[in-house]
N, C-alpha and C positions, 0 to 999 in steps of 0.2 A: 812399086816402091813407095809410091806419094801414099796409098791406100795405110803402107806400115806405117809411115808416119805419124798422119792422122788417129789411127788406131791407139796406137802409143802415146800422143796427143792426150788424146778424150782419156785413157786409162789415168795417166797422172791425174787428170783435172777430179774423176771420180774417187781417185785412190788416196786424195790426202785427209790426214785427221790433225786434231791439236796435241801439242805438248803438254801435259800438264803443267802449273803456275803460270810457264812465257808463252803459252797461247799461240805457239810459233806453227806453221801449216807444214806438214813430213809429208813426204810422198810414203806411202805404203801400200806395193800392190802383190803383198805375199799373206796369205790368210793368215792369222794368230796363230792360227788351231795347227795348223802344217810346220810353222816354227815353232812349236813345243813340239810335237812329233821327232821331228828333226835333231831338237836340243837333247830332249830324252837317250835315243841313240847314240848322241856323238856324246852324254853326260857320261851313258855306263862305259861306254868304249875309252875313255879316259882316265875312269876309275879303275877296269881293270889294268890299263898298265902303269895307273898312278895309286896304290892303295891306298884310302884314307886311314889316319892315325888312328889307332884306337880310342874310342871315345873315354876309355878311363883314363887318360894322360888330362892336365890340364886346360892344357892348352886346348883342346880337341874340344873340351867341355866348354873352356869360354867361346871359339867361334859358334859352338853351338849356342849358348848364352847370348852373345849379340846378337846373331842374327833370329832367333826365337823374338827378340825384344824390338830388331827393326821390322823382322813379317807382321807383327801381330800391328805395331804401328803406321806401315804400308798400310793395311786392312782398314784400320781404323778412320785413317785419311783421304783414302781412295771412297771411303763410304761416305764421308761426308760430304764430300764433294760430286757425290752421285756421278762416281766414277768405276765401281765397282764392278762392271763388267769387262772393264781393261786390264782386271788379275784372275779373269773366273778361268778356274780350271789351275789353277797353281796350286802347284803340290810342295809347299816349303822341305830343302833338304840344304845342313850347310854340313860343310867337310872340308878338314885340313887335311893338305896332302905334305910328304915330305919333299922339300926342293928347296933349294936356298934361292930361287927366282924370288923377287921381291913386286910378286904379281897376285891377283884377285880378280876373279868374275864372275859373273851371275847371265845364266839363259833364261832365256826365257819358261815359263814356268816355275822359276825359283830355285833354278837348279846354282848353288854356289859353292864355288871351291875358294878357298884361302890357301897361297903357298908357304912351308914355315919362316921364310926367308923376308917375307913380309912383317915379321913378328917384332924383329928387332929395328923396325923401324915405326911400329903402332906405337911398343912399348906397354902401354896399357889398355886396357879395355875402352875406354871411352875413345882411345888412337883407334882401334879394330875396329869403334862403332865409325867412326868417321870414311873408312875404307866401306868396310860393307853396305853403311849408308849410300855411298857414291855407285861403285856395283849395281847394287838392288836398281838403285835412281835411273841408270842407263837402259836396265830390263821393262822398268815403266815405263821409261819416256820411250823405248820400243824404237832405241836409236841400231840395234844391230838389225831389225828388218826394214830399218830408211837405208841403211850403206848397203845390206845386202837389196836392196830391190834396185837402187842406183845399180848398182855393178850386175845385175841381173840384166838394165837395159842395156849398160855399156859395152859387155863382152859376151853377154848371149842373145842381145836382139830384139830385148822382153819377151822371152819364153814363158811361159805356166810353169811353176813351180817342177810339178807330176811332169811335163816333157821335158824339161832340162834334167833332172833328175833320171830319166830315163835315156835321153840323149847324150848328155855330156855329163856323165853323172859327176866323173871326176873333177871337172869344172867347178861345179854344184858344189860341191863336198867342199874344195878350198876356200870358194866365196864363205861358204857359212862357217868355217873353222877362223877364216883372217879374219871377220866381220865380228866373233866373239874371243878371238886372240886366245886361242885354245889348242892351236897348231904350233906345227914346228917352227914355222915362220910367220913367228909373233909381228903386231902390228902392222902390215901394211897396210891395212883397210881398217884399223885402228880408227876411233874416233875424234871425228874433228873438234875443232875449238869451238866453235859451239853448242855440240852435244856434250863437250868436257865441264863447258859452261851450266849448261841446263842440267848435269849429272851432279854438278856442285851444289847447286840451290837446291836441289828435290830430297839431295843426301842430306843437306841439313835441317830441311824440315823434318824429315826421317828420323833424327838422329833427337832432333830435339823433342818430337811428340812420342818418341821411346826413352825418355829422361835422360838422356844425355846431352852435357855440355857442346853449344854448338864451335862456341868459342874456340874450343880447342883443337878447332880442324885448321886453324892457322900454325899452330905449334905441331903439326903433325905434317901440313905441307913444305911447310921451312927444312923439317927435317928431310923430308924428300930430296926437296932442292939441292942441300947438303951431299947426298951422294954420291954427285960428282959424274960429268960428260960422262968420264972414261968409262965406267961403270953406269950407266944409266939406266936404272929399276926399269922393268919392264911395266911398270903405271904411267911412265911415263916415255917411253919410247919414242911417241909421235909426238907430243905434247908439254914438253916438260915445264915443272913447276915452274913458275916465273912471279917477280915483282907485281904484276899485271893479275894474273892468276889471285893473288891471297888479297891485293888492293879490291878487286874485285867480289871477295869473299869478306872480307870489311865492310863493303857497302852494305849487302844485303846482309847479313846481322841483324840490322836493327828492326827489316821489315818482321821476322820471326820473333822480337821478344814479348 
């Protein structure tokens, strides 16, 4: 038993890397390459029981319009920052599904769904960049392979990927579905406050090196907020908008202008 420990041990200490901006150390001991794998499968297995809209409707066009305007700005940024190997192999796809859930995510890979029900709370394009900005930001900052390899060590033992998969596949399967809130039962393994944190800052630089207003992700968080308990958007489940939250999104503003 001391021998798992230690093993487990030395794995964290080799498995972490940085956030990008907060420079913060994640544990990551699930390969990129296996969580695109993974996202791919559980991406098509949601679209076929969630069809996306057809892309001649509007709306369909503008998610595809923002987020063509945040990948290309990802890209852009990610390069400058001779980071460019933290998105290699991403295949950009965005799609509206019909659902009045007032919910958005992105796998890794770039796989992104927008729900319609999230619509009437964007309102406008630059509101939908502010959302997909934040999404995208969480697929870079590669926060659902830190909760998923947490709960990898917590409930399977730090297994390998391939034998949990092969052992407990069922297991396997929910971690990665709660861990990108893509399941029936959304958020539990939803992300923490400061992956919400570090999804905020990375969405607005995203958002602003793709010409949009960053400013305006305070007017689109308020309306969150707005909501209401009773009903609480699935963006916010674990985490809801708060005072602290857009205070916090005020701060850093000015380091982007």
């Amino acid at each position: 038993m001391k021998k798992i420990f230690i093993l487990l041990a030395i794995t964290i200490l080799v498995s972490c890397s940085k956030v990008p901006v907060t420079g913060r150390r994640q544990l990551s001991i699930l390969p990129e390459s296996s969580m695109m794998s993974m996202a791919l499968t559980n991406y098509k297995d949601f679209l076929s029981k969630n069809p996306p809209v057809q892309t001649s409707t509007a709306d369909a066009q503008l998610v595809k319009k923002v987020g063509l305007n945040i990948s290309q700005a990802v890209e852009k940024y990610m390069k400058s920052k001779g980071l460019s190997s933290r998105i290699k192999g991403y295949k950009w796809e965005f799609n509206l599904v019909n659902d009045k859930t007032v919910n958005a995510w992105c796998m890794p890979g770039g796989k992104v769904v927008v729900y319609s029900g999230l619509l009437a709370v964007t309102q406008n394009e630059t509101g939908l960049a502010v959302v997909m900005g934040h999404e995208i930001a969480h697929a870079i900052a590669r926060h659902g392979n830190e909760r998923m390899s947490q709960q990898m060590i917590v409930q399977l033992g730090g297994l390998g990927l391939s034998v949990a998969l092969a052992q407990k596949p069922k297991e396997t399967q929910n971690i990665f579905l709660q861990s990108y809130g893509t399941g029936s039962t959304l958020g539990i393994l939803k992300y923490s406050r400061t992956h919400e944190s570090e999804a905020d800052k990375l969405g607005l630089i995203f958002m602003k090196k793709a010409g949009y207003e960053p400013r305006e992700a305070i007017a689109f968080w308020e309306r969150m907020a707005k909501q209401g308990s009773s009903n609480t958007p699935q963006l916010l489940s674990t985490h809801p908008s708060d005072e602290k939250r857009i205070a916090d999104i005020k701060a850093f503003l000015p380091s982007i202008k």
